[in-house]
C-alpha positions in Angstrom: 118.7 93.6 126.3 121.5 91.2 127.6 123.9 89.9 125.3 123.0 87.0 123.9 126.2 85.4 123.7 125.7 85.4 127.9 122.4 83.6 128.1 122.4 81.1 125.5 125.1 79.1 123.7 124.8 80.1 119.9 127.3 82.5 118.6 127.5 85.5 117.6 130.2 87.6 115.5 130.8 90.5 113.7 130.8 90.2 110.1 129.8 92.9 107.3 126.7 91.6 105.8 123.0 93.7 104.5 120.4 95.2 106.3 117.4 93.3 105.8 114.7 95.8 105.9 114.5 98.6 103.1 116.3 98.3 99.5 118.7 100.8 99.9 121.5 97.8 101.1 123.5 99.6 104.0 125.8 97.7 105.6 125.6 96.7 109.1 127.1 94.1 111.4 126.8 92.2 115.6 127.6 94.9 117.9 127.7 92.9 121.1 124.6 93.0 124.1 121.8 92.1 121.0 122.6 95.0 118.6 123.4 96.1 115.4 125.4 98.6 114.0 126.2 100.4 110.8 129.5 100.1 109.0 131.1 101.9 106.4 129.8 99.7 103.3 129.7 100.4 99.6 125.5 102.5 100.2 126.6 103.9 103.7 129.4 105.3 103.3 129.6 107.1 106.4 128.0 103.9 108.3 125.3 105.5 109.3 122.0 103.3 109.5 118.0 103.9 110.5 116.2 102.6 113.5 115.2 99.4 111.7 118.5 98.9 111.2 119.7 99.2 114.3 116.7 97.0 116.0 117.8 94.2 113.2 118.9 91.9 115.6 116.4 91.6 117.9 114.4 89.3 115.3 117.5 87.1 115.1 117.5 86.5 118.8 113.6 86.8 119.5 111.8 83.8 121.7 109.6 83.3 119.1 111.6 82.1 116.9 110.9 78.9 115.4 113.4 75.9 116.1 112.6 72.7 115.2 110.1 71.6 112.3 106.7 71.1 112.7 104.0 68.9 111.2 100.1 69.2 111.5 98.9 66.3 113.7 94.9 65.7 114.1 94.7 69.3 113.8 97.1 70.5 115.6 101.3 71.1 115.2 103.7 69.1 116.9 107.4 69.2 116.3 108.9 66.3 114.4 112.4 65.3 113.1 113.8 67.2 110.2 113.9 64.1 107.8 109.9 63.0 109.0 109.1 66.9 108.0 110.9 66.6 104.4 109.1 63.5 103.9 105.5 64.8 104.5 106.2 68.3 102.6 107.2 66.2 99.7 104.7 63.6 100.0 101.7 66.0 100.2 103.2 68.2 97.5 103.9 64.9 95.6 100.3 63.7 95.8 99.1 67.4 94.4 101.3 67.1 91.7 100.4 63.1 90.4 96.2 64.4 90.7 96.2 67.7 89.3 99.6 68.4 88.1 102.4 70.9 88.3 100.3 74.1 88.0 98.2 73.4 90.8 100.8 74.2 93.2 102.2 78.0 93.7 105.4 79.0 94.6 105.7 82.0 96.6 109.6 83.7 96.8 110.6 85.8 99.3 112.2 89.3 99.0 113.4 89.0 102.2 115.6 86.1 101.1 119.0 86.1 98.9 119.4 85.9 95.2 121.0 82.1 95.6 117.7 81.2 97.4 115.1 82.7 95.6 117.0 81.6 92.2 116.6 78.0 93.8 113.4 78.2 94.7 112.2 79.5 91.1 114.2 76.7 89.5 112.7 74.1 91.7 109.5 75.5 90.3 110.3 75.2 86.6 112.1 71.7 87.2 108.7 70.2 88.7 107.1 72.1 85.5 105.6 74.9 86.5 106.1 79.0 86.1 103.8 79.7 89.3 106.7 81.3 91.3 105.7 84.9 91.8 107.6 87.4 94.6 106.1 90.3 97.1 107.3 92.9 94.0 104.1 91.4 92.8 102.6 93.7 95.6 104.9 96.5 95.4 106.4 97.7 91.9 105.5 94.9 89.3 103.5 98.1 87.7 106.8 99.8 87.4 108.2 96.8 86.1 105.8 96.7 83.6 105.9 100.0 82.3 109.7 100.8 82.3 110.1 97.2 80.7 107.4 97.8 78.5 108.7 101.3 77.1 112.6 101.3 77.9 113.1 97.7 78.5 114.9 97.9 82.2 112.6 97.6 84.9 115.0 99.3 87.1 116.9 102.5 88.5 117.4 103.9 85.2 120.5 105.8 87.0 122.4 105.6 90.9 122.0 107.1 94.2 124.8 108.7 94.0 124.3 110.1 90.5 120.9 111.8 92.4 123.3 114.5 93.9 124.2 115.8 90.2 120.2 116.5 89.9 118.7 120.4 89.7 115.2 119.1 89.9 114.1 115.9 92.1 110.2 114.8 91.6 109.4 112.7 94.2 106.2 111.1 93.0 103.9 108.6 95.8 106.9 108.1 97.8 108.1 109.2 101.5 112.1 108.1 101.1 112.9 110.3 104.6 110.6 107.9 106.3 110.8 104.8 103.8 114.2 104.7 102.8 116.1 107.1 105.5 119.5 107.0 104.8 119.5 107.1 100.6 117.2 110.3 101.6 119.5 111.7 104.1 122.4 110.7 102.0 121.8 111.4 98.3 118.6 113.6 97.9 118.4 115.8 101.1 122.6 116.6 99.9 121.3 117.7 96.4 118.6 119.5 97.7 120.6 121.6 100.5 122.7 122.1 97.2 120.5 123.9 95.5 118.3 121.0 93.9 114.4 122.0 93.8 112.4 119.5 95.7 108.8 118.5 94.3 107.0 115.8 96.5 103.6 114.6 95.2 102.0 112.9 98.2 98.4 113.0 99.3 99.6 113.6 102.8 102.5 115.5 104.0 105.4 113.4 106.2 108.7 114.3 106.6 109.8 114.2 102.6 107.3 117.2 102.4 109.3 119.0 105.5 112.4 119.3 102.5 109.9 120.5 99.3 109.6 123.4 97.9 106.3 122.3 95.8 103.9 119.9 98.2 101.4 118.4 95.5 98.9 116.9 97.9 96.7 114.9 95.3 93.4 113.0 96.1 94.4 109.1 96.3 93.9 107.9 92.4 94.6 111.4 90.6 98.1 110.6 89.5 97.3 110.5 86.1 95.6 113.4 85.8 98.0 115.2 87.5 101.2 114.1 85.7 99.2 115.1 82.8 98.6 118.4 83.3 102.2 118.8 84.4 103.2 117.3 80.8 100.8 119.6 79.0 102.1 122.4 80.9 105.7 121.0 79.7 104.7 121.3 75.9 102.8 124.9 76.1 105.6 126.4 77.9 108.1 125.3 75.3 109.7 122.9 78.1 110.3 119.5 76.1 113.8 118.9 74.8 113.1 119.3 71.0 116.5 117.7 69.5 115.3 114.5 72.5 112.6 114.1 71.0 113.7 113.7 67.7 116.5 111.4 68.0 115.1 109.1 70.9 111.6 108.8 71.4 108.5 108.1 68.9 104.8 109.4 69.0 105.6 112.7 69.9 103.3 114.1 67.8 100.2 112.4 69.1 101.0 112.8 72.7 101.4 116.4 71.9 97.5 116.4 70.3 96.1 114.7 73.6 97.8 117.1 75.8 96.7 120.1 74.1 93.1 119.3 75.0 94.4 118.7 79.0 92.5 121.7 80.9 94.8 122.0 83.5 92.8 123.7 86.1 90.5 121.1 85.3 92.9 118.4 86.4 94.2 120.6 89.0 90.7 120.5 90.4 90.4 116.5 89.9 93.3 115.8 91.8 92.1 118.9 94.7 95.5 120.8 94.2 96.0 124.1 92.5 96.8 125.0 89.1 99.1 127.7 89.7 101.3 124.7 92.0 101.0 122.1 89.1 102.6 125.1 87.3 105.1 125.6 89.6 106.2 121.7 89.5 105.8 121.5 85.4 108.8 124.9 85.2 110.9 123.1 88.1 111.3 120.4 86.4 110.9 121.5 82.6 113.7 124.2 83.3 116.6 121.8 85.3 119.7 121.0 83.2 119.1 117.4 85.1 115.9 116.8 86.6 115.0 112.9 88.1 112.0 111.4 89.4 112.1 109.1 92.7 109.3 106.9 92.6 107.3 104.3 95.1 104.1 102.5 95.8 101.9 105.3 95.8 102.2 105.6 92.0 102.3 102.3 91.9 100.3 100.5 94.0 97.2 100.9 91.8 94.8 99.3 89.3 96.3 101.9 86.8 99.3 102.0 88.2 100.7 101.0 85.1 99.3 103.6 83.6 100.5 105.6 86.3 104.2 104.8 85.6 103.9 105.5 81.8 102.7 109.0 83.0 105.7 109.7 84.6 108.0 108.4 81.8 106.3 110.7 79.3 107.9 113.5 82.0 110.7 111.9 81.7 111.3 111.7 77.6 109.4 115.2 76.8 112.6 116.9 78.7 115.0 114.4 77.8 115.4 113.4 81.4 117.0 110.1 80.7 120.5 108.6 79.9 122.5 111.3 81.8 123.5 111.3 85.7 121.4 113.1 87.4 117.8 112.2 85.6 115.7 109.1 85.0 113.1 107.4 86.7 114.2 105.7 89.7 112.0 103.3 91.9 112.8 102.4 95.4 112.4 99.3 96.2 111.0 98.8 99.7 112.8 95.7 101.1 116.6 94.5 100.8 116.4 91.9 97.7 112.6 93.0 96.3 114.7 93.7 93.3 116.9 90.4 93.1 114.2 88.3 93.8 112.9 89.5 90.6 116.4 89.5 89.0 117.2 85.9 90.0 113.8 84.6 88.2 111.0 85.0 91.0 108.7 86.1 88.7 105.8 83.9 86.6 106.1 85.1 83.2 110.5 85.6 83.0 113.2 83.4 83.5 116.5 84.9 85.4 117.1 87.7 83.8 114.0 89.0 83.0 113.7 86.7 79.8 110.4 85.7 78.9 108.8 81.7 79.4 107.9 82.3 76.2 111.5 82.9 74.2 112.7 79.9 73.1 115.9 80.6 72.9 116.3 81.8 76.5 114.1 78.0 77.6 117.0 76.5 75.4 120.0 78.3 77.4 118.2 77.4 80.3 117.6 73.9 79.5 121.2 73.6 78.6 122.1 74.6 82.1 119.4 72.9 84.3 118.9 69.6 82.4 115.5 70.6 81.2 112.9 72.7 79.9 111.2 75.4 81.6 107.7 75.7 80.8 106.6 78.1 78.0 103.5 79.0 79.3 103.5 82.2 81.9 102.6 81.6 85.7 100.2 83.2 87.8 101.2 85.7 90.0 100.3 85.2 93.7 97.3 87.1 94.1 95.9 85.5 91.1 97.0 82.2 92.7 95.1 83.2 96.0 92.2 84.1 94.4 92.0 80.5 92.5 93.0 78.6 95.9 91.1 75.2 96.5 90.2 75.5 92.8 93.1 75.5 90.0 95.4 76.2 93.2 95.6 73.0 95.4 99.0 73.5 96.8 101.5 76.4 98.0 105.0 76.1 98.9 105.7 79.8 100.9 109.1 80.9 101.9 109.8 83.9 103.9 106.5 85.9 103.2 103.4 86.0 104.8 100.9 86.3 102.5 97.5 86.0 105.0 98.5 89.5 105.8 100.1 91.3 103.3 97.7 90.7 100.3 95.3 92.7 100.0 91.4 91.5 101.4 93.3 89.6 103.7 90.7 88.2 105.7 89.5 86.9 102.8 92.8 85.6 101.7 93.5 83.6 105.1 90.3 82.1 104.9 91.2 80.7 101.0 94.7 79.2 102.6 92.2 76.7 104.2 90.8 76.0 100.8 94.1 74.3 99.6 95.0 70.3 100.0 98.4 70.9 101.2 100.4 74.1 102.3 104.4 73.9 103.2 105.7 77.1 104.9 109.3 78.2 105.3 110.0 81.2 108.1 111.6 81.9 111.5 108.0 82.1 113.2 104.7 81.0 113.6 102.9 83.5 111.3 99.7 84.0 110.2 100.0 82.1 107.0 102.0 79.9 108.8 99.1 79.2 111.2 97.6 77.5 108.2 100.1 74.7 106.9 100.6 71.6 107.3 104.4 71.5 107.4 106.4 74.2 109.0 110.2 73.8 108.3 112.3 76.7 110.7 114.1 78.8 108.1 117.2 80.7 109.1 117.6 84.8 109.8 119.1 87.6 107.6 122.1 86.6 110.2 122.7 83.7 109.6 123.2 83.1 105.7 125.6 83.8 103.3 124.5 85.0 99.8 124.0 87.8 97.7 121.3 90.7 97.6 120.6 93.0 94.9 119.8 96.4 96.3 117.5 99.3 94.5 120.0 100.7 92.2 120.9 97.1 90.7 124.5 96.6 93.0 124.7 93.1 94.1 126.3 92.9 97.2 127.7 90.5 100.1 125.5 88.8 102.8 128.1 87.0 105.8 126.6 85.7 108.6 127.1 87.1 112.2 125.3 84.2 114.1 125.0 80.8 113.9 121.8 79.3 114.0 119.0 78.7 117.1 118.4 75.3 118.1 117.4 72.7 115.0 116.4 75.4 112.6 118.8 75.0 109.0 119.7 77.6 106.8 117.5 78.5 104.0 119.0 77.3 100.8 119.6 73.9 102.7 116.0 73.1 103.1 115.1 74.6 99.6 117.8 72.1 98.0 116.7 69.3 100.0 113.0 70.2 98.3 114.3 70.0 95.3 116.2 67.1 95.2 113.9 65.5 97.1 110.5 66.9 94.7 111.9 66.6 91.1 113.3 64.0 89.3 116.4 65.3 88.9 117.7 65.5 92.3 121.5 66.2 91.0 120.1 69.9 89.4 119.9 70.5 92.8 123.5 69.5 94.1 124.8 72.5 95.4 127.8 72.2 98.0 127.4 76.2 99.1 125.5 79.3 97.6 128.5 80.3 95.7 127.8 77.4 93.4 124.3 78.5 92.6 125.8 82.2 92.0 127.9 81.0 89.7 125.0 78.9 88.2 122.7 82.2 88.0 125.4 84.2 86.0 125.4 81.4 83.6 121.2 81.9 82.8 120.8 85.7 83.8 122.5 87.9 81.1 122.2 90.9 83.1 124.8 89.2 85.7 126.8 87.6 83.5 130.5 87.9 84.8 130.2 88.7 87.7 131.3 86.7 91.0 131.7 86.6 94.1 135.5 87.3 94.5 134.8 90.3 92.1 131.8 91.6 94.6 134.3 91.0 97.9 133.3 94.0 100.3 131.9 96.0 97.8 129.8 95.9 94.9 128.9 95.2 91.2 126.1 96.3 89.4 124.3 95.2 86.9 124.0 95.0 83.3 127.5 94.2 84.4 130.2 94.1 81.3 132.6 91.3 81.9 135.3 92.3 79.2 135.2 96.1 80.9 134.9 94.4 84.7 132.6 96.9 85.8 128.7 97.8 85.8 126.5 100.6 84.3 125.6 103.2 86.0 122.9 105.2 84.1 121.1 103.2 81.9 119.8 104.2 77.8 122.8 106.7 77.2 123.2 105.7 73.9 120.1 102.9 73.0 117.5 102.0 75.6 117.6 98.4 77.1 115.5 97.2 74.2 118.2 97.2 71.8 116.9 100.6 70.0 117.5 104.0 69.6 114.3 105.5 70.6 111.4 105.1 73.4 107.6 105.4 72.7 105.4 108.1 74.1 102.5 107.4 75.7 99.3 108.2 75.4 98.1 107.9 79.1 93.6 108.2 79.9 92.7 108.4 83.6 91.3 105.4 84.8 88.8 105.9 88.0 89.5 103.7 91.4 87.8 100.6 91.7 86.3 101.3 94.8 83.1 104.0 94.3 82.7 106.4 96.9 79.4 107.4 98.7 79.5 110.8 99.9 79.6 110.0 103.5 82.5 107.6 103.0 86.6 108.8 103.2 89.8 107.2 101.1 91.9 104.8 103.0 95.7 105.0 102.1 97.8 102.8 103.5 101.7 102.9 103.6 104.8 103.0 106.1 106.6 105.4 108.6 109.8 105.2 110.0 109.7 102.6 112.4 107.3 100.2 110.4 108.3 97.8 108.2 105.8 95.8 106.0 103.9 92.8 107.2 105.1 93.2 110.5 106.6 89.9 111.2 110.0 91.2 111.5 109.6 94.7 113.4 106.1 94.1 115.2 108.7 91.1 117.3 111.2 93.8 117.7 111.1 95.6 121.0 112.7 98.7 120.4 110.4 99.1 117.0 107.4 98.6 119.3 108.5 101.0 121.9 109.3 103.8 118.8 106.6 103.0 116.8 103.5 105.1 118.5 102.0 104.4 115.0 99.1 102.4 115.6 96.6 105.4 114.5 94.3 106.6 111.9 95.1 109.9 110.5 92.0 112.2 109.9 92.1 115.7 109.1 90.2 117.7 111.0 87.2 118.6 109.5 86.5 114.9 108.4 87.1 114.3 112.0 84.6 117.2 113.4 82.0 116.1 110.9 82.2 112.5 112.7 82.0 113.7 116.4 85.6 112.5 116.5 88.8 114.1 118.9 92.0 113.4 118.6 93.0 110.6 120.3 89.4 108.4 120.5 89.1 105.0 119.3 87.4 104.4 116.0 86.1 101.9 113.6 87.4 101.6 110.1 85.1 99.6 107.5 83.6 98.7 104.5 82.1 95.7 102.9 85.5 94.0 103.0 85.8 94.7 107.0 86.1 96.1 109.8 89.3 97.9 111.6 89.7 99.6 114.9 92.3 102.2 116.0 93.0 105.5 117.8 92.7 108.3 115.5 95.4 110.8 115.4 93.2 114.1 114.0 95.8 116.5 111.6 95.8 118.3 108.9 99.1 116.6 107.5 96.6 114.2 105.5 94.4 116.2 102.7 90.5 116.2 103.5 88.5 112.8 102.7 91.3 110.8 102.9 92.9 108.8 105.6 96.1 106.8 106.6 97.2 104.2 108.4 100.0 102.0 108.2 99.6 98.8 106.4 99.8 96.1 109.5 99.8 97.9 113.3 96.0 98.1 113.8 93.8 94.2 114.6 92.4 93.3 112.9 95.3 94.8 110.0 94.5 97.2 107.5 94.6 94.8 105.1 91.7 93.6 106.2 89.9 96.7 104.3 92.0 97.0 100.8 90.5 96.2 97.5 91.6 93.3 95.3 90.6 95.0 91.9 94.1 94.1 89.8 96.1 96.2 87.4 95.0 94.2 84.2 99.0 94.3 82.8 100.9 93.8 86.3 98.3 92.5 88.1 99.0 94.4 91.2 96.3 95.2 93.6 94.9 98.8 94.6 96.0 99.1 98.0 96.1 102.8 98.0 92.2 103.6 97.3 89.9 102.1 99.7 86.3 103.4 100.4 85.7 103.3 104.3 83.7 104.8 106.5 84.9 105.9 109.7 82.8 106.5 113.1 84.2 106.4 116.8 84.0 103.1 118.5 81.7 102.1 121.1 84.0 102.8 123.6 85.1 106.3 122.5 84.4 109.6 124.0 84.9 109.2 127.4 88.8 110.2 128.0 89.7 110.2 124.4 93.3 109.4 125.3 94.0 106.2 123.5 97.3 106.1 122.7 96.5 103.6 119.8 98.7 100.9 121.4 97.0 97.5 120.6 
């Protein structure tokens, strides 16, 4: 690739600013001739950085990229002047609001985005009177949340990467961090592990976290729970709980301890199609570490139990007194740059910054006193309850930076409802699928080009500086989302912001949690929060002395396996769906990168050989993927790194996408979708047989 700077007339610099892909928050900055490059930042400390990372630029200067508004004309777009665009965004959001009021519109955040946007764009939603403002965490680990809220009151690393290296015992539970999140993997866990740390992965496939354990759990999709129950039970016979913990910091001990004495654990073993003696195995790894911490992602969570899921492995956690101490806890990682600050910052239906709830008055008051007025009291809707009530409750959605046609699950189904609404404004750098659906698209600006803050998975906020200006007529983020909301409520000067700074600032003034903290203090490092202004500094590892509710002890749990949604018919396989290494969520940023596209050779449906001979399928042939919700085709890659009856793909290479085939069944408390269990069957395509050398390259 030519360097930019040669061929067209923006510019480019080299500045120290945040990856935009995973949440681990390395820093990278311009290298010259298109590229990016790592730099020694506060995550990285040796500057190293993944290939996502180092293709992050090509997005930034892609042809696609959206430069000037554009307005839906007689059915078609046309590009219009950036004033005429405000004007029919707010007039057709305006006219949803006088019929049917403030809750028929939806607000959907972007974890892609920084905190000083996404805390705009929440507030805009309250201001206009309205808690439907939900985030792509919804998607990913609002089960966590939930759970770790629920029972410890922090929905968040309860510890630090670098506190991992201290561990004797990592459980990696539905999570491939080599793959996922390279370099906290390669920096923190694979360290601990060459230093003697035991490595359990419980994955229904193995990947390259596996290639690093010394216990493989390879559970059928939708076991967890009866699993991480057999492990617990296996805890309290072999005399592996922490006794004096239990006592002085959990409750419910005693009838947790009466459920798990009825767990047959080669009858769970056999339910989740691994073997007891393994489960065993797992149980003494990490009942007998000094320090033993669990690493968790979306295939604990991304279930209608996955809730449930989550308390499973918190019961782990407080039976060994695995919590308050470097080197334990339950850590989630969060799978894109500021998943965890758009959350922080208030880009959630039911809290207000700071994960206060709508419904505590005195946090509505503090917030009033700030913003001029009230928020609502009554919680949101989340966005895939919002999609599912589009054209009905739902008249109107204002998206920035996501693309939810494709990454909610029945997504077919999903596009189609966008077409239900009255009016759709759409912020992003390209044409996307959902924008392909608005009325109004305004040209947001790249990762690149803003200034800001991100929070990163183990709560540091850090620095974003731009390295580019912008491409033709597009504007920066938080411009247009202050225009909206001067422009949208009636109180235009709430939304008088001369930089991002000022809505920092702002933020620390509502969110407790960041209270103190600035941007002078940040610089080019970091600060973490619950941060502690009178000690200037963060905590590290949360509930040392008192959990995050205010109290001494935590509950135990007692946790009932709840079956998929999706029944099986015996001639029918699982679908799982998750990343590799050179994938990276709805596609939108990496499937415009070049170099992602060149690496990726991804574009396949693993099978394991038997399920593959029963089907008449080789390796290599082109095969259909479907249920009621769909239909999929891809090459399929035949191996026995996935378990029998159960297949992967990644979420968004194959076309139609994946998503086309997962299940909208909903967590009843976080209301997150089952992406990880979908009945399919699987048969080779009309075309297949003949060569059976598809290289799966759409």
């Amino acid at each position: 690739m030519t360097d930019p700077s040669e061929t067209t007339e923006r510019r480019f610099e080299s500045n120290p600013t945040v990856c935009p892909f995973c949440g681990v928050g390395c820093s990278v900055e311009y290298a010259g001739r298109g590229s990016a490059t790592g730099v020694e930042g506060p995550v990285n400390e040796r500057g190293e950085i993944c290939p996502k990372g180092a293709a992050a630029f090509d997005v930034v200067d892609s042809d696609d990229r959206l430069t000037e508004p554009l307005v839906r004309h007689d059915g078609r777009f046309v590009t219009a002047p950036w004033e005429a665009a405000l004007d029919r965004a707010v007039e057709g959001i305006g006219e949803v609001v006088d019929e049917h009021g403030p809750d028929a519109v939806q607000f959907f955040a972007s974890s892609n985005c920084t905190n000083e946007e996404n805390y705009v764009l929440q507030k805009l939603a309250r201001v206009l009177g309205t808690n439907n403002v939900d985030n792509c965490a919804r998607l990913c680990h609002a089960s966590t949340v939930a759970a770790m809220s629920e029972r410890l009151g922090a929905g968040a690393m309860t510890n630090t990467l670098d506190d991992l290296g201290e561990a004797d015992c990592i459980l990696v539970n539905g999570a491939n961090p080599a793959e996922q999140h390279p370099v906290a993997f390669r920096s923190y866990i694979l360290p601990a592990v060459r230093d003697g740390a035991t490595l359990v992965h419980v994955d229904p496939r193995a990947n390259d976290t596996t290639e690093a354990a010394d216990v493989h759990l390879p559970l059928r999709p939708g076991t967890d729970i009866e699993l991480l129950n057999a492990v617990a039970a296996t805890l309290v016979e072999e005399g592996l709980v922490d006794e004096a913990f239990l006592d002085e910091r959990t409750t419910g001990f005693d009838r947790l301890r009466e459920r798990l004495v009825d767990v047959d654990v080669a009858a769970n073993a056999e339910a989740a199609g691994v073997e007891p003696e393994a489960i065993r195995e797992a149980a003494r790894a990490y009942g007998e570490a000094d320090r033993a911490a669990i690493v968790t992602g979306m295939g604990t969570s991304q279930h209608r139990c996955g809730t449930d899921n989550v308390h499973a492995l918190l019961n782990l956690a407080l039976l060994t007194g695995n919590v308050g101490r470097p080197g334990t806890g339950v850590n989630p990682l969060r799978g894109q740059n500021n998943v965890q600050g758009a959350s922080d910052v208030g880009g959630l239906p039911s809290v207000l910054p700071g994960y206060e709830p709508v419904t505590d008055p005195d946090a509505r008051e503090r917030v009033a006193a700030e913003w001029g007025v009230e928020p609502p009291a009554e919680p949101g809707l989340t966005e895939v309850e919002a999609t599912h009530r589009f054209g009905d409750d739902v008249r109107a959605a204002v998206v920035f930076g996501e693309n939810p046609a494709v990454t909610e699950p029945n997504a077919t189904a999903v596009a189609s409802a966008f077409d239900d609404l009255d009016y759709c404004v759409v912020i992003d750098l390209f044409e996307t699928r959902t924008a392909a659906h608005a009325d109004v698209v305004l040209p947001g600006s790249a990762w690149a080009e803003k200034c800001g803050t991100v929070t990163n998975t183990d709560r540091r906020v850090l620095r974003m500086r731009p390295n580019a200006d912008l491409p033709g007529n597009a504007r920066r983020d938080f411009d247009i989302l202050t225009a909206l909301g001067r422009r949208l409520t009636d109180r235009p000067e709430a939304f008088d912001y001369d930089r991002p700074e000022a809505a920092f600032e702002e933020l620390t003034r509502v969110a407790p949690i960041y209270e103190g903290m600035s941007y002078a203090g940040i610089g080019d490092g970091y600060q973490r929060w619950p941060f502690d202004a009178d000690a200037g500094r963060g905590t590290e590892v949360l509930h040392a002395e008192t959990f995050a509710t205010g109290e001494r002890t935590a509950p135990l749990a007692v946790v009932d396996p709840v079956p998929p949604a999706d029944d099986l018919d015996p001639d029918e396989l699982v679908l799982t769906t998750g990343r590799v290494l050179q994938h990276f969520n709805s596609g939108a940023l990496s499937r415009r990168s070049d170099r992602l596209v060149a690496m990726r050779g991804e574009d396949a449906l693993q099978v394991h050989p038997s399920d593959a001979a029963e089907r008449g399928i080789e390796d290599g042939d082109r095969v259909t993927v479907s249920n009621e919700r769909g239909t999929v085709e891809v090459a399929a890659e035949v191996t026995p790194a996935v378990r029998e009856g159960v297949t992967f793909c990644t979420f968004h290479y194959p076309e139609p996408l994946a998503n086309a085939l997962t299940g909208d069944a909903l967590d009843p408390e976080a209301k997150i979708p089952e992406f990880k269990h979908s009945a399919v069957a699987v048969e080779p395509a009309a075309e297949a047989g003949e060569g059976s050398g598809a290289t799966g390259d759409d």
